[in-house]
C-alpha positions, -999 to +999 in steps of 0.1 A: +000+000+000+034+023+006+042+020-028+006+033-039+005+059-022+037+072-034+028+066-070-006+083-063-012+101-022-044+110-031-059+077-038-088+068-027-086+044+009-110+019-004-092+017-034-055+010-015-073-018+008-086-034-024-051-039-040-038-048-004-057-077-001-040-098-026-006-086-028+011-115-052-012-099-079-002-065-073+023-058-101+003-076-127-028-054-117-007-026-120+005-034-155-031-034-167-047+006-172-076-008-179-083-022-139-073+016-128-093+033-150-124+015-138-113+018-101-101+054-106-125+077-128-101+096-161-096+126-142-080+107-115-051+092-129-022+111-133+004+113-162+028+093-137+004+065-128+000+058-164+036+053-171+037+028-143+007+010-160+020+008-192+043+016-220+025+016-252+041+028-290+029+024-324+019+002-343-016+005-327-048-013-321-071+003-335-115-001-334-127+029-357-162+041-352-181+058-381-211+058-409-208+078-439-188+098-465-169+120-437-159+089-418-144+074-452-117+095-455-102+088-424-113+049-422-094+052-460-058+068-444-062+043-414-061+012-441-035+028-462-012+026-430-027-009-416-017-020-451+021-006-447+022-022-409+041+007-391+016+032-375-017+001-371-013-034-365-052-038-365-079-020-378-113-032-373-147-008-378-181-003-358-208+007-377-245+010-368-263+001-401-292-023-390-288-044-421-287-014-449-251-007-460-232+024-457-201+040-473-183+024-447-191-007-445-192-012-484-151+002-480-147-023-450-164-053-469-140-045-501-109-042-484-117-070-457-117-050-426-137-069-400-167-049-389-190-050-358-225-034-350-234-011-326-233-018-299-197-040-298-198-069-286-163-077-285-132-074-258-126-039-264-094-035-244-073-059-267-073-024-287-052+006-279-075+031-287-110+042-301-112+064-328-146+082-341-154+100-369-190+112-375-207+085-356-237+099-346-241+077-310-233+088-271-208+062-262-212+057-226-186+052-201-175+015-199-165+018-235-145+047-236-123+030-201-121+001-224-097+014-242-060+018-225-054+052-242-094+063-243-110+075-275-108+101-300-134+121-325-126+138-351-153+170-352-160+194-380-153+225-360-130+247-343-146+238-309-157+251-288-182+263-318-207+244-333-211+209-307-231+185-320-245+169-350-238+190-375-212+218-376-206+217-412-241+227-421-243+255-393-208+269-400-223+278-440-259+288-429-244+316-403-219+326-430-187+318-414-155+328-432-133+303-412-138+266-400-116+234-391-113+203-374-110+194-339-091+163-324-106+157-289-109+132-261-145+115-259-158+118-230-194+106-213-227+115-212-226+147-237-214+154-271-184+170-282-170+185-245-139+169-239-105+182-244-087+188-272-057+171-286-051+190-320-068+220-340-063+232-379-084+261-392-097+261-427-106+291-446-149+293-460-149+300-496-179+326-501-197+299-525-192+270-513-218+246-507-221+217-480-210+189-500-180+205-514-166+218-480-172+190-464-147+168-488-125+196-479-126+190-442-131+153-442-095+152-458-083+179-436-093+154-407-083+124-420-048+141-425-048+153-387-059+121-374-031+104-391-007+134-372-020+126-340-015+089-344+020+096-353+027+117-320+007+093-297+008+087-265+026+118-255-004+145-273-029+133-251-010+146-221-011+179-238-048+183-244-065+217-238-097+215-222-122+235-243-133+277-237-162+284-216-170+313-242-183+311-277-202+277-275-225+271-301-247+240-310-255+227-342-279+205-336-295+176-359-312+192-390-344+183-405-369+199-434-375+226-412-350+245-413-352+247-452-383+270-446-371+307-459-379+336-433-384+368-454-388+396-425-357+378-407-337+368-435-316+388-459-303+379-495-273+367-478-284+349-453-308+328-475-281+322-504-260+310-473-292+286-461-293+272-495-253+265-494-261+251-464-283+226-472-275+215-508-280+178-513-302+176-484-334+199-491-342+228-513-353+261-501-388+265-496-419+290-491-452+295-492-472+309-520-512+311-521-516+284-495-492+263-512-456+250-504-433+256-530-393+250-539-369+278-547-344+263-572-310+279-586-314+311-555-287+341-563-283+374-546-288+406-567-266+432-558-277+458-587-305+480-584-334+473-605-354+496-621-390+507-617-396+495-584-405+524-558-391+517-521-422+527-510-437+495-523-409+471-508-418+443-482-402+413-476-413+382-493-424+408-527-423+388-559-417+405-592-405+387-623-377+401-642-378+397-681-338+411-688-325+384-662-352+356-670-355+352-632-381+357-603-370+385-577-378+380-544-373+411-516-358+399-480-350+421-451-333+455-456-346+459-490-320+428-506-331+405-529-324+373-548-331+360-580-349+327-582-344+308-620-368+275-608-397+265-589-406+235-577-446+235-571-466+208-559-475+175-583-458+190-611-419+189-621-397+220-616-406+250-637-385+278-650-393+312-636-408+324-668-436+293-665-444+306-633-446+338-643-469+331-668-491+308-649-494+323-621-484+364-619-496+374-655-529+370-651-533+399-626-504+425-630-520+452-604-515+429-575-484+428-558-477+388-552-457+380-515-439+345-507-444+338-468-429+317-443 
């Protein structure tokens, strides 16, 4: 018990009587992190304990958790150095897919990498380490202590911004010029709060859409990963815990949020919701009762003429013959330029059809899209 509490003083009593009472198996136990982390809770166990525990250096064990096209790029670099046999001597995947195939498991099935369903049921601690990349599960606390060096996610954000399920998609809808990916420690009960290993900031282009910055950053994390891999065990010793100022959530999306809000919205701010959500849903409004989709949205930065400001309101609807496009006013007298609509039970028209078979018929009347 001496020698315990020199390693560790503040130990807990119960804890020291435990180990006392069968001495012969004291070094062994002490060899394995895995019995002290579930005795002692992560906080607990100090940088010294752990090099008593164990000396661990690549190649590692690795169990990789993830589910679609960000995961892949990273599940891709972890092959390509299982394959070589210096940084991973085994790779294995867990997936939840309830039957119905994902990017991941098709890559896992083609390149025979052993994959297990959510939840594992497996002996996690014959791997070094968890690794999770767009997962989409809380993984609760007797996995994470599993694992002798714990678990890492790769997150689309510089965190502390945008926790949750989807950073990507909230980063481009609020307009932000600059995003990256964080490298932190998984921790229990709550997404996306533990403490971070390793941070690189990528730079929004003003047009780009979801799917095209996010095969930006899932590259960008694969390629950190792989860094962080390479500098293991000693990074995780030198993990930041994350700001108390400028959290943000992005939580899950659904159709919802594709809904366009004309007195809060202006011409940027619903180009940027459109970026935002490209591939997932179009834009949308309502029109006479109906629900309809805005196609091909662009902000107009020219004046137009004929229009008195007097007449302005958010959600006005003017077709414009020069440009060939609807016109749509948003808040502080912007506007966009629509070139096709998508109207119930009929396939998507240009703005001229709509024009004609809707707005031409009465010219005096001033036409408004609502939210």
């Amino acid at each position: 018990m001496n020698v315990l509490k020199q390693i560790y003083p503040k130990m807990n009593t119960n804890i020291l009587r435990l180990f006392n009472t069968n001495i012969p198996k004291l070094h062994q136990e002490l060899k394995d992190r895995t019995i002290l982390t579930r005795l002692c809770s992560r906080q607990q166990i100090s940088t010294r304990v752990k090099n008593v525990c164990t000396e661990r250096k690549a190649p590692w064990s690795v169990l990789f958790f993830g589910s679609d096209d960000f995961a892949l790029q990273s599940l891709r670099q972890l092959y390509h150095k299982y394959e070589a046999g210096k940084l991973l001597s085994r790779l294995e995947i867990v997936t939840a897919y309830g039957g119905k195939e994902n990017t991941v498991t098709k890559y896992a099935r083609q390149h025979r990498i052993p994959i297990h369903n959510w939840p594992p049921d497996i002996n996690l601690s014959e791997f070094h380490i968890g690794l999770v990349v767009s997962f989409g599960h809380l993984i609760p606390s007797r996995i994470i202590l599993s694992f002798p060096l714990g678990m890492l996610n790769v997150h689309g954000s510089l965190l502390p911004r945008w926790r949750g399920a989807a950073p990507i998609i909230y980063a481009l809808l609020n307009g932000d010029s600059e995003t990256g990916i964080s490298i932190m420690k998984v921790m229990p009960k709550k997404f996306d709060i533990g403490e971070v290993v390793a941070q690189q900031k990528l730079n929004v282009h003003p047009d780009e859409t979801m799917p095209e910055l996010r095969d930006r950053m899932s590259r960008l994390g694969a390629d950190l990963l792989i860094d962080t891999l390479k500098r293991l065990p000693d990074i995780l010793d030198h993990a930041e815990p994350q700001s108390n100022e400028g959290i943000t959530y992005a939580p899950k999306v659904t159709p919802k949020l594709s809904l366009v809000k004309w007195n809060e919205m202006t011409a940027k701010n619903v180009y940027d919701l459109q970026r935002a959500l490209c591939e997932l849903y179009p834009l949308t409004t309502t029109f006479l009762g109906a629900t309809l989709k805005l196609l091909d949205v662009q902000v107009l930065k020219d004046p137009l003429p004929g229009q008195q400001v007097s007449d302005i309101v958010p959600g006005l609807l003017t077709f414009n013959k020069e440009l060939n496009k609807l016109v749509v006013y948003c808040r502080g007298n912007t506007k966009i330029s629509v070139s096709n609509i998508g109207c119930p039970g009929r396939p998507p028209m240009s703005a001229r059809d709509f024009y004609n078979g809707f707005l031409s018929k009465n010219k005096r009347k001033p036409y408004l899209f609502s939210s």
